[in-house]
Each structure stands twice: as structure tokens, then as C-alpha cells.
PAVODO-457289 format. One record per residue (C-alpha): x, y, z; residue number from 1. Coordinates in steps of 0.25 Angstrom, whole numbers, plus 5000, padded with zeros to 4 digits. Example, Ala and Ser with C-alpha at 12.3 -4.5 7.8 and 13.67 -1.06 7.14 Angstrom:
! residues 2
marpa east: 5049, north: 4982, up: 5031, resi: 1
marpa east: 5055, north: 4996, up: 5029, resi: 2
This chain:
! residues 259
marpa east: 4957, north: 5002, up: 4952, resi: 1
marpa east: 4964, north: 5004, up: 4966, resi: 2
marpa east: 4971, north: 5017, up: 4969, resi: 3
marpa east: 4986, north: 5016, up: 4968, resi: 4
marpa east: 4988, north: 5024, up: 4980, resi: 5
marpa east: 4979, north: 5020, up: 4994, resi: 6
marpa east: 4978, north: 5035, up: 5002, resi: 7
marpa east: 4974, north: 5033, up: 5018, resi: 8
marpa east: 4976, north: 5041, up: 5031, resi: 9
marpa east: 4980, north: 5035, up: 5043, resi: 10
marpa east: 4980, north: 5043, up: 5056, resi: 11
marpa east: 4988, north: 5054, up: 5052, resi: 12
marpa east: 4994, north: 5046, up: 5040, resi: 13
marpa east: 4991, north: 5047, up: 5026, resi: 14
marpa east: 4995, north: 5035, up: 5019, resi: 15
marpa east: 4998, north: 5035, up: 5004, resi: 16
marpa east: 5000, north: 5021, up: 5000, resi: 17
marpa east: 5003, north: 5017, up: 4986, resi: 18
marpa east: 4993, north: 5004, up: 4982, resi: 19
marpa east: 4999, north: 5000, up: 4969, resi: 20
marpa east: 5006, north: 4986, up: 4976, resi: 21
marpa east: 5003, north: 4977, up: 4963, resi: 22
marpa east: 5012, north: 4989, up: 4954, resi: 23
marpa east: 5022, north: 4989, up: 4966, resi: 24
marpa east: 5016, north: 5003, up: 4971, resi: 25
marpa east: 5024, north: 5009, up: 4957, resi: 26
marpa east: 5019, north: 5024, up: 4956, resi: 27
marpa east: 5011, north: 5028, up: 4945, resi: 28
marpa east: 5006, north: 5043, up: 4942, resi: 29
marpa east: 4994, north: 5040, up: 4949, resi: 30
marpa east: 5000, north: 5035, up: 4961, resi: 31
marpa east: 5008, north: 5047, up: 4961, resi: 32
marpa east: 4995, north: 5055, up: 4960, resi: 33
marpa east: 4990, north: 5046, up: 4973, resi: 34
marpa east: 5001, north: 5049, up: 4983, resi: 35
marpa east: 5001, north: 5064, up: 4977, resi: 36
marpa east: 4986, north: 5065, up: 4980, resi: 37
marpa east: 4987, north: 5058, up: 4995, resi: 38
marpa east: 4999, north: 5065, up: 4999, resi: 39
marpa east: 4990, north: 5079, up: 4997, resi: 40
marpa east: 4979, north: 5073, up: 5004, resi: 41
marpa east: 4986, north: 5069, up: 5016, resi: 42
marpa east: 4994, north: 5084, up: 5017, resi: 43
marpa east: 4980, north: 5091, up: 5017, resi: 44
marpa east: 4974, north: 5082, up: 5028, resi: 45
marpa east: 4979, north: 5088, up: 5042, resi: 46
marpa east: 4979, north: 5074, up: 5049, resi: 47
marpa east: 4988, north: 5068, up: 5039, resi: 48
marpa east: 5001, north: 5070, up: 5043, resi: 49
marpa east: 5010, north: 5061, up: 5037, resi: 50
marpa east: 5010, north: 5053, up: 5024, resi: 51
marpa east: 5012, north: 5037, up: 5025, resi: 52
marpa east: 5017, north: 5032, up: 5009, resi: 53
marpa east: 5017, north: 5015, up: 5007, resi: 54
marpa east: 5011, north: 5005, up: 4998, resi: 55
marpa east: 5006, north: 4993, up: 4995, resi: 56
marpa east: 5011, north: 4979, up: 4991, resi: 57
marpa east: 5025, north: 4976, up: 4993, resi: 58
marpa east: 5033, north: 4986, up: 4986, resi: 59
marpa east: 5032, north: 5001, up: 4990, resi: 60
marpa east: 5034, north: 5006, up: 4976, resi: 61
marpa east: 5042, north: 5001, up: 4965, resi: 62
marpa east: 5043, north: 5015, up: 4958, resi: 63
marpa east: 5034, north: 5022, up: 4946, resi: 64
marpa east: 5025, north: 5015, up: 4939, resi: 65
marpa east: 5031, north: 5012, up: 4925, resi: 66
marpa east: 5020, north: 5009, up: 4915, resi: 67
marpa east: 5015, north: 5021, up: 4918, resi: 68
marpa east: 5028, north: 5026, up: 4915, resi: 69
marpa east: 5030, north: 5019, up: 4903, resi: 70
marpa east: 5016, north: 5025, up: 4899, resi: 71
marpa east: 5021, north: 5038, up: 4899, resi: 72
marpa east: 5034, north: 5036, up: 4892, resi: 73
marpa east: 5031, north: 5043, up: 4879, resi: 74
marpa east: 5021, north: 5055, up: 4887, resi: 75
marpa east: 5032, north: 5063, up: 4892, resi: 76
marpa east: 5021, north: 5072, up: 4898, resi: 77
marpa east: 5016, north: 5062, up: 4907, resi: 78
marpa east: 5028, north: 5055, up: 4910, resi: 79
marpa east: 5034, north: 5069, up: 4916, resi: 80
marpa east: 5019, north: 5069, up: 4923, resi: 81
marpa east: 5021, north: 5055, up: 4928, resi: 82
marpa east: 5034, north: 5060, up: 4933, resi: 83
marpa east: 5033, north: 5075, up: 4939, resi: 84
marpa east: 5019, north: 5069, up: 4946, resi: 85
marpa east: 5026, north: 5058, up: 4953, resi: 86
marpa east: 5038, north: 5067, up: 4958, resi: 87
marpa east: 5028, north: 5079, up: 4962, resi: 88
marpa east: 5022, north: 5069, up: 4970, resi: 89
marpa east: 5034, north: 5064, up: 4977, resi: 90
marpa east: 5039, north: 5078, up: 4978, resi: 91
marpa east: 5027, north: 5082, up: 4987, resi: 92
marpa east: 5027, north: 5070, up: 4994, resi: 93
marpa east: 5041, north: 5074, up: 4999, resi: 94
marpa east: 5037, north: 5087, up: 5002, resi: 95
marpa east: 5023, north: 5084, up: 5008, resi: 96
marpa east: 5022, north: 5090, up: 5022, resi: 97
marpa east: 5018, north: 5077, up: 5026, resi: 98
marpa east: 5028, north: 5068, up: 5031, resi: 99
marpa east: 5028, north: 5056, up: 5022, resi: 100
marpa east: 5033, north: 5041, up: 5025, resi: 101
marpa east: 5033, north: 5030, up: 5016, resi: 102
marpa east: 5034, north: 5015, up: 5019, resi: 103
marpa east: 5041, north: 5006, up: 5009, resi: 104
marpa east: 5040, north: 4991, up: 5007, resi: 105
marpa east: 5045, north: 4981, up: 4997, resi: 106
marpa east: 5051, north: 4990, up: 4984, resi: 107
marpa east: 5054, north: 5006, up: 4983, resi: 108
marpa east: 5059, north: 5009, up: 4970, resi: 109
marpa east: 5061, north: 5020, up: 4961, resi: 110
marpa east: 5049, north: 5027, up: 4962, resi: 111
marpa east: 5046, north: 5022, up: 4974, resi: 112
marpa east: 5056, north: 5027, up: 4980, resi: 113
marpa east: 5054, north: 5040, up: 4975, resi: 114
marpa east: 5042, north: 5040, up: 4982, resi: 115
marpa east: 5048, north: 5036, up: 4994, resi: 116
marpa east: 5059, north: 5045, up: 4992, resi: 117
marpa east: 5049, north: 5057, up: 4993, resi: 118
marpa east: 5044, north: 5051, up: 5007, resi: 119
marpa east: 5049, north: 5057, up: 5020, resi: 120
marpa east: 5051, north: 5045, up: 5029, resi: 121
marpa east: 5054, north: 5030, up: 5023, resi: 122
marpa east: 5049, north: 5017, up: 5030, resi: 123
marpa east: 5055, north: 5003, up: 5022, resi: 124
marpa east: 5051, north: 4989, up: 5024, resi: 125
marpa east: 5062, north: 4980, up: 5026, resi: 126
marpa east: 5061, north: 4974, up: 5014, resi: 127
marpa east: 5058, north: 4987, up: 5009, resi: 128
marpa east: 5069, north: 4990, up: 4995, resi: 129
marpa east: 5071, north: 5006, up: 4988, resi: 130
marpa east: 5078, north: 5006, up: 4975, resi: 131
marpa east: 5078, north: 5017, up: 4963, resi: 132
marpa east: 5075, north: 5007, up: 4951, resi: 133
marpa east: 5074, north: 5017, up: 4939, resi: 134
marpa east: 5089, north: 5015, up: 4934, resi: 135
marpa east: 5087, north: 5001, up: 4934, resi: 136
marpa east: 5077, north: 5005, up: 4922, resi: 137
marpa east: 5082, north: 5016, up: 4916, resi: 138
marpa east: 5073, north: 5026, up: 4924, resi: 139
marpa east: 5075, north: 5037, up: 4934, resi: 140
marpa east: 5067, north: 5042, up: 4946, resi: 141
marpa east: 5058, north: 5052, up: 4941, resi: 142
marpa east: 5052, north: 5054, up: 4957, resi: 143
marpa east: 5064, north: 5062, up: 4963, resi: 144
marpa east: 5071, north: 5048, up: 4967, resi: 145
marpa east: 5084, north: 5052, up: 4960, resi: 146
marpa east: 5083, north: 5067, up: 4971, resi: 147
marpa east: 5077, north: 5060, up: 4983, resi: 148
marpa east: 5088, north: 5048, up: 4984, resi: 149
marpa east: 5098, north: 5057, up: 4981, resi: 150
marpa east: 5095, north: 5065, up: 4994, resi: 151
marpa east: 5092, north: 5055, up: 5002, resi: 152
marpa east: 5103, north: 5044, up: 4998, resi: 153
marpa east: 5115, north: 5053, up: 4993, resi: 154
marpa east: 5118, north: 5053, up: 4979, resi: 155
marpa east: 5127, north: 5042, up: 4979, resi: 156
marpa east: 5117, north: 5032, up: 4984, resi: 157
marpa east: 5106, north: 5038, up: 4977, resi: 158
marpa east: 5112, north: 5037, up: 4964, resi: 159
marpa east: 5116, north: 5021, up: 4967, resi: 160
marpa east: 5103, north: 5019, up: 4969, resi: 161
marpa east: 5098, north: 5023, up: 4959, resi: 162
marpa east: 5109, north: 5019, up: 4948, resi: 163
marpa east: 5110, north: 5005, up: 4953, resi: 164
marpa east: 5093, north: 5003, up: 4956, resi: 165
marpa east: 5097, north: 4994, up: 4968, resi: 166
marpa east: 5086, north: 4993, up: 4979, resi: 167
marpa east: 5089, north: 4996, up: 4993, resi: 168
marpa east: 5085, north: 4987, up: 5004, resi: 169
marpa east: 5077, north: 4995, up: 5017, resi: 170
marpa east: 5090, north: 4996, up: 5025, resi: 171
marpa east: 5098, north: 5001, up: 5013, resi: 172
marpa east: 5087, north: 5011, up: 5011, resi: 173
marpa east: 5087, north: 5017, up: 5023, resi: 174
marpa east: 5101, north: 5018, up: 5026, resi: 175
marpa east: 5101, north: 5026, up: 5013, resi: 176
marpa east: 5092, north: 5035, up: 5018, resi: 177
marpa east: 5079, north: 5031, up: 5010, resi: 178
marpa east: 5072, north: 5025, up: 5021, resi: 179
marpa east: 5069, north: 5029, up: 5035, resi: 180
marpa east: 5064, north: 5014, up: 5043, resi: 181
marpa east: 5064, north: 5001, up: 5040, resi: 182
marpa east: 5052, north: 4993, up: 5048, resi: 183
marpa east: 5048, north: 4979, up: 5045, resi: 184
marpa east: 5040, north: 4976, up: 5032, resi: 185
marpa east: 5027, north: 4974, up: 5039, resi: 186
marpa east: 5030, north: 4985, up: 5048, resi: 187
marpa east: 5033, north: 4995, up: 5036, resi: 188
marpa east: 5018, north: 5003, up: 5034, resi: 189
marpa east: 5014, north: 5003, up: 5049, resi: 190
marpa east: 5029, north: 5008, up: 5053, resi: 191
marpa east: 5028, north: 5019, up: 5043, resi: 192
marpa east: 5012, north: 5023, up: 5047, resi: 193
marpa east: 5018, north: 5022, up: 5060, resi: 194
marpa east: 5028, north: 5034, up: 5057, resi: 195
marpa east: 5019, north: 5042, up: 5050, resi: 196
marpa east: 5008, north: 5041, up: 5062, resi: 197
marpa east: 5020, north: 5046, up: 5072, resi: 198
marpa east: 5021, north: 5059, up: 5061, resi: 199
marpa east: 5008, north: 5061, up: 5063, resi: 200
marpa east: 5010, north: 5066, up: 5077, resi: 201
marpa east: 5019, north: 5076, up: 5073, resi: 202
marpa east: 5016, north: 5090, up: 5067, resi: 203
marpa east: 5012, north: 5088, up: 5055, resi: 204
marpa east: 5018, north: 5103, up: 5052, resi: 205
marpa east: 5031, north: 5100, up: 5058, resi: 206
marpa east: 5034, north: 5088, up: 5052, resi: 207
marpa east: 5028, north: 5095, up: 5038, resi: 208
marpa east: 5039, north: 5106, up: 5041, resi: 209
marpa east: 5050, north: 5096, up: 5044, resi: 210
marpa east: 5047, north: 5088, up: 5031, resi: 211
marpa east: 5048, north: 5102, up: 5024, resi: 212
marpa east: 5061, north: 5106, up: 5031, resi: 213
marpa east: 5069, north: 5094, up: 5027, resi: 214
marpa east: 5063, north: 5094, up: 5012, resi: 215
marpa east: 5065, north: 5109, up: 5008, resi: 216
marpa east: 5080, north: 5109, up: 5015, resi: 217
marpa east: 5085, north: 5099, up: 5010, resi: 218
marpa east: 5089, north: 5108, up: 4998, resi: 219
marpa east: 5094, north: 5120, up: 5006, resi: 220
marpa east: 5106, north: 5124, up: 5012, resi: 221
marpa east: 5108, north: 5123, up: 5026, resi: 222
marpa east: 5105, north: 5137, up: 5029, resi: 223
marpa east: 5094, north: 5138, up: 5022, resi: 224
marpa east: 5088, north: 5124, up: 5030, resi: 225
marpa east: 5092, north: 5130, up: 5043, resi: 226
marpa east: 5082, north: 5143, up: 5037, resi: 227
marpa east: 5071, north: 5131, up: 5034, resi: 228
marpa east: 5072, north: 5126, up: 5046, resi: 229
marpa east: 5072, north: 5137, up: 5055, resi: 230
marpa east: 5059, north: 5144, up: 5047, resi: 231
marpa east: 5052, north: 5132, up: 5049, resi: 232
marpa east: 5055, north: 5130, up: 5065, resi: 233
marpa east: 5053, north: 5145, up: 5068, resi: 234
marpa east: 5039, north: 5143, up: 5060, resi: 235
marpa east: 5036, north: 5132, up: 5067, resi: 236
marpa east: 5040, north: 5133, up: 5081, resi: 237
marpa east: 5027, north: 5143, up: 5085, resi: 238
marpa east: 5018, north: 5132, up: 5081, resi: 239
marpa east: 5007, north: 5124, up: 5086, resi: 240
marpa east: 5013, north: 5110, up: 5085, resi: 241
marpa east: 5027, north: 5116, up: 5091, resi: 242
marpa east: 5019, north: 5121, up: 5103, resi: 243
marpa east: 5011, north: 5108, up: 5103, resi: 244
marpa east: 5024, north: 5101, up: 5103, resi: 245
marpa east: 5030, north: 5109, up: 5113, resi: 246
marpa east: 5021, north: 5108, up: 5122, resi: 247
marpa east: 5021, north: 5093, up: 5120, resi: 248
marpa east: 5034, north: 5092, up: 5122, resi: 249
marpa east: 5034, north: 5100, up: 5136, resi: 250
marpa east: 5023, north: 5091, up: 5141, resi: 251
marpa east: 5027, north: 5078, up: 5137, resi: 252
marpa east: 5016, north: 5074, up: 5128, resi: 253
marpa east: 5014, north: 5071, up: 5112, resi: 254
marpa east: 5012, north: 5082, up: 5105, resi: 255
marpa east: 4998, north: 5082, up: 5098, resi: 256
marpa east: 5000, north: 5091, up: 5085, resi: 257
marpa east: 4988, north: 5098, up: 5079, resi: 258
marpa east: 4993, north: 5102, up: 5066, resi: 259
């Protein structure tokens, strides 16, 4: 049996591409446990130094995968197991010190866009469509989906979404704010490793600290980002890659970062 999840290194890219096309790429506890183990993998090697998510087939992910669930209906141990794992594992994607991208194609719903949603930086196909379908069936997200729209799309256009279970199309998806690019279908992988090769040539602790800043202030008053901010920049500003940069910068040449 093939694993549900291929795992590759590109460059400086580690690619965590969910390989489940014939169930629509729906996430089982195993796939979970798959993304989970890559994404700790690619933080411990020092030439990864951003995470690329995609999958096969047509569809990105059409959500959890419900006869598993309905397998675990009467075990209400291991239906909070199936649960708590998957949003654990969303939770540290979010708050990996990598910077992670993900690249959408065909349909990204309900627990697809969860995981989506945990992403820093969306790419969408054209034809690309996001949609929370859990009311439509008397479910709700169990992933964060009901948080992470809410701060990304203001309540009142979260909540529509997921009341009325309508699918957006790419445009209407990023003018909401879900999605960052749009690029042509057969462009939508190479576009997205082409991002995540251009991060590569950043610091990898300055972007980790940026990623960190915007994550851990977002539930602070502003005083209290302006201290995050300011510790973090005097920290940083004594070191190497800042004097790499600098000097970069005064003699008009890329920056070749070694950390």
C-alpha cells in the first residue's frame, strides 16, 4: 500500500504532498500523523528552509476522511484522539519556524481548508473553489476552521460561510483574504516552488522571527506588540545575517546568508 503522503526536498524546499488523489486527498489520522512527522523533519535539517504543501489529483482536499470518522462514532476516546491529533498538527504547522506555502487546485473544503487555513501564504488555481461544507451535513470544523476564518474573513463573512456552505471561487477567495495569488492551473505547483525557492534565500532566523511576531501578537495589545517587536529587533540586530545583509546592501550585491 502506497503512503498517503509523498515527503521530498527540493533545494531548500521540503515538499509535503498529500497522495491520497482517488479519496480526493480527505485526511485521515494517518495523514495527519504524515504531515506531523515531515514537518519535523524538515525543521531539524538546516538546508530546509521553507515548507511547500500540495497534492495530487484534481482536488486539494475535500476535508476529513469520514468512514474513519463514522468508525469512531461510538469510541468517544478515539474520536477526541482523531480530533485533538489533527488540530495539534495544524497548530504547529501554524507555528512552525518554517515559513509554510500551500498550493490549491480543483476543491478546498472543510478540512481542507483547515489545513489550508494553518498555512502562512496561499497559492489557488484558477479554477481553484474553498468552501466550509460541515453545515451542509450537520457537522462542524473540529481543526480551528471556525477561529482561523473568523480572523482572517471578519466574523460576519466567516460566519456566511459557514452557515450557508457556499464554495468560493479563487477570485472571491482572495478578496476575502484566504488566498494570496492566483496563477494559472498548470502554473499552480511550479509558481508556488518558485516562492518558496526565493525564501530560501532569506534568513531563515529572520523570517522564523517575523512568522513568530505576527503569530504570538496577534492576541496582544498594541503596547505589548510594540515590546515584542522591539525585543526581538534589538536581539537581532548584533547578528550575523544583519551584518551579512548590511554589508550586502552597502556593496550592492545579494546577500549570501549562513544561517
Amino acid at each position: 500500500m502506497s503512503a498517503p503522503v509523498a515527503v521530498t526536498i527540493e533545494g531548500s524546499v521540503g515538499i509535503i504532498e498529500l497522495a491520497r488523489p482517488e479519496k480526493f486527498n480527505c485526511l485521515s489520522l494517518k495523514v495527519h500523523e504524515c504531515i506531523s512527522n515531515a514537518r519535523a523533519r524538515f525543521e531539524a535539517e538546516r538546508n530546509v528552509r521553507s515548507i511547500l504543501i500540495r497534492a495530487q489529483g484534481k482536488h486539494f482536499c475535500t476535508g476529513a476522511d469520514l468512514t474513519e470518522v463514522k468508525g469512531k462514532l461510538n469510541d468517544p476516546a478515539a474520536l477526541d484522539h482523531f480530533v485533538a491529533f489533527g488540530m495539534n498538527n495544524l497548530r504547529a504547522l501554524e507555528s512552525s519556524s518554517l515559513p509554510v506555502v500551500v498550493a490549491v487546485q480543483g476543491l478546498c473544503l472543510a478540512g481542507g481548508v483547515e489545513l489550508m487555513l494553518a498555512c502562512d501564504v496561499c497559492f489557488g488555481a484558477e479554477t481553484a473553489q474553498f468552501g466550509d461544507q460541515h453545515a451542509q451535513f450537520g457537522l462542524i470544523p473540529g481543526w480551528g476552521g471556525s477561529q482561523r476564518l473568523t480572523r482572517l474573513m471578519g466574523q460576519r463573512r466567516a460566519l456566511d460561510l459557514m452557515f450557508s456552505a457556499r464554495w468560493l471561487k479563487a477570485e472571491e477567495a482572495k478578496e476575502a483574504g484566504l488566498v494570496n495569488y492566483i496563477v494559472p492551473d498548470a502554473d499552480l505547483h511550479k509558481s508556488a516552488l518558485e516562492y518558496c525557492q526565493k525564501i530560501a534565500t532569506r534568513s531563515r532566523p529572520g523570517i522564523a522571527e517575523m512568522k513568530r511576531l505576527a503569530r504570538e501578537g496577534a492576541d496582544l495589545g498594541i503596547d505589548q506588540q510594540m515590546r515584542l517587536e522591539r525585543d526581538a529587533a534589538v536581539r537581532a540586530l548584533p547578528s550575523d545575517d544583519v551584518a551579512e545583509g548590511l554589508d550586502a546592501f552597502e556593496n550592492r550585491r545579494a546577500p549570501e546568508f549562513k544561517t
